[in-house]
C-alpha positions as CSV (number, residue, x, y, z in Angstrom):
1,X,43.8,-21.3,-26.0
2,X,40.3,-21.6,-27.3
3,X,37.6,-20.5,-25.5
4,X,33.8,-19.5,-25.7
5,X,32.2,-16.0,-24.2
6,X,29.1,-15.7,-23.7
7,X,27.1,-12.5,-23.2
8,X,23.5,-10.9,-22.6
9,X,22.2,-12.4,-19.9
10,X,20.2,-10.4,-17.5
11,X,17.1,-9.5,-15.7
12,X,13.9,-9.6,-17.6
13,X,9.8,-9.5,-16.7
14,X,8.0,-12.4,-17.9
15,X,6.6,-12.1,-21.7
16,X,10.0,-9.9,-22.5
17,X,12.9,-10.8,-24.3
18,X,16.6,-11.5,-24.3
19,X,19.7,-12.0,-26.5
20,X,22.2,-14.0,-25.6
21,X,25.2,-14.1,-27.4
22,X,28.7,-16.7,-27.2
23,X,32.0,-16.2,-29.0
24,X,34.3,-18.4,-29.7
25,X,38.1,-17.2,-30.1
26,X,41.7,-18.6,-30.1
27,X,43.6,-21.1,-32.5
28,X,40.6,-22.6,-34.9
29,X,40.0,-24.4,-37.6
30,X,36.3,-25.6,-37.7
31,X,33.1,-25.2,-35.3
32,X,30.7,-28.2,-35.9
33,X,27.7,-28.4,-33.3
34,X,27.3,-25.1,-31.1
35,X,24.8,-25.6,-28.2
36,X,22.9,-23.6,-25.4
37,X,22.4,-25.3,-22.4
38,X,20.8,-23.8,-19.2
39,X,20.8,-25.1,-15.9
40,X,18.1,-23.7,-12.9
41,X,19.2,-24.0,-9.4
42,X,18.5,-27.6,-8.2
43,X,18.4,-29.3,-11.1
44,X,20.1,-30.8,-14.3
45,X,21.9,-29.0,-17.0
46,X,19.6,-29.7,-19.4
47,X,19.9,-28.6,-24.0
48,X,18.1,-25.9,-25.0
49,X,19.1,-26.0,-28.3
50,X,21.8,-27.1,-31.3
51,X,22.7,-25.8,-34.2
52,X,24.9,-28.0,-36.9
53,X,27.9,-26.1,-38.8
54,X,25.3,-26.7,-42.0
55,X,22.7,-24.8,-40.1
56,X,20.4,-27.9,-38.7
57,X,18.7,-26.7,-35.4
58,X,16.7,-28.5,-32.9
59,X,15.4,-26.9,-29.8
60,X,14.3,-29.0,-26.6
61,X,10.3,-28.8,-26.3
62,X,10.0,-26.4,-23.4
63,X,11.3,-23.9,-25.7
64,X,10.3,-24.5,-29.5
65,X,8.1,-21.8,-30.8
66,X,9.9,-18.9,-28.2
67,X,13.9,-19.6,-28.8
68,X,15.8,-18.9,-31.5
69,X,19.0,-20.2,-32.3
70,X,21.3,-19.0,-34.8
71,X,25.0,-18.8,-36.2
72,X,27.2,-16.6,-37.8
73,X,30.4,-18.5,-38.8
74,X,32.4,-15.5,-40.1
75,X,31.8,-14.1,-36.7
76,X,32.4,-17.3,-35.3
77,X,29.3,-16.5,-33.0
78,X,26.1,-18.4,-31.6
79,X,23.1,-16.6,-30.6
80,X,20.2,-17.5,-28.3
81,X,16.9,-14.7,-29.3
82,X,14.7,-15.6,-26.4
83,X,11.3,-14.4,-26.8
84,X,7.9,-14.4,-24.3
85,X,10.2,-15.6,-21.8
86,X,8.7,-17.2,-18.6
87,X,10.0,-17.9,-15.0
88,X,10.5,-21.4,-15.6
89,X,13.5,-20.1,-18.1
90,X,15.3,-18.8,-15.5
91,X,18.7,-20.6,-15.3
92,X,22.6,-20.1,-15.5
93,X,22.6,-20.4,-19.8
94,X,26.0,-21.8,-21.2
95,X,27.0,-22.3,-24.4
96,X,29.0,-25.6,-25.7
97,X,30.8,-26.5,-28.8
98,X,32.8,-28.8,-30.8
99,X,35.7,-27.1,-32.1
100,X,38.8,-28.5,-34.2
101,X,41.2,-26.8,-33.3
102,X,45.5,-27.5,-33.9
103,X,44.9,-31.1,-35.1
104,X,42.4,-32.2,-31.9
105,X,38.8,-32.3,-31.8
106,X,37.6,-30.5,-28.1
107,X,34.3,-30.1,-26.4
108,X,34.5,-26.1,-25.2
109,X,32.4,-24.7,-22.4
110,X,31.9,-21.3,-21.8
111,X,31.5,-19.6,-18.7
112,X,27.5,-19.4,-18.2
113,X,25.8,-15.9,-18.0
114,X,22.8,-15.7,-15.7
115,X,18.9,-15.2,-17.2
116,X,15.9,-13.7,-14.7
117,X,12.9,-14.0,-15.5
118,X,10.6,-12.2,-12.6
119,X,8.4,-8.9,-12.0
């Protein structure tokens, strides 16, 4: 069964920092798009941020020039580095990919992991 972890969520003052990590594991072949997505009580789950299986990013503009989105493919890992974070950015963050795995293309949610942001 595939499946995607995430970790590193937690509570934070505003201007600090975060790390937030998502594995994927189980029976695969290829990871294309991996994504972060948050979602703040109230409202829409809305894209942080993408990164392609080549390495293209894109981040939603509420967060270009403070998150960081990266991939190690070895590892099989995506990583959110959230920086000068504020208390709009605080949110239930998921992570979401494309995965081949056995033969069949899936769409893989992970569990969310909770993000604070509050003195």
């Amino acid at each position: 069964q595939v499946q995607l972890v995430e970790s590193g969520g937690g509570l934070v003052q505003p201007g600090g920092s975060l790390r937030l990590s998502c594995a994927a594991s189980g029976s695969i072949f290829m990871i294309y798009d991996m994504r972060w997505y948050r979602q703040a009580p109230g409202k829409e789950r809305e894209l942080v941020a993408v990164i392609s299986s080549g390495g293209t990013i894109n981040y939603s503009d509420s967060v270009k020039g403070r998150f960081t989105i990266s991939r190690d493919n070895f590892k099989k890992t995506v990583y959110l580095q959230m920086n000068n974070l504020k208390p709009e950015d605080t949110a239930v963050y998921y992570c979401n990919a494309d995965i081949l795995s056995d033969y069949t293309h899936l769409n893989i949610w992970g569990q969310g992991t909770q993000v604070t942001v509050s003195s």
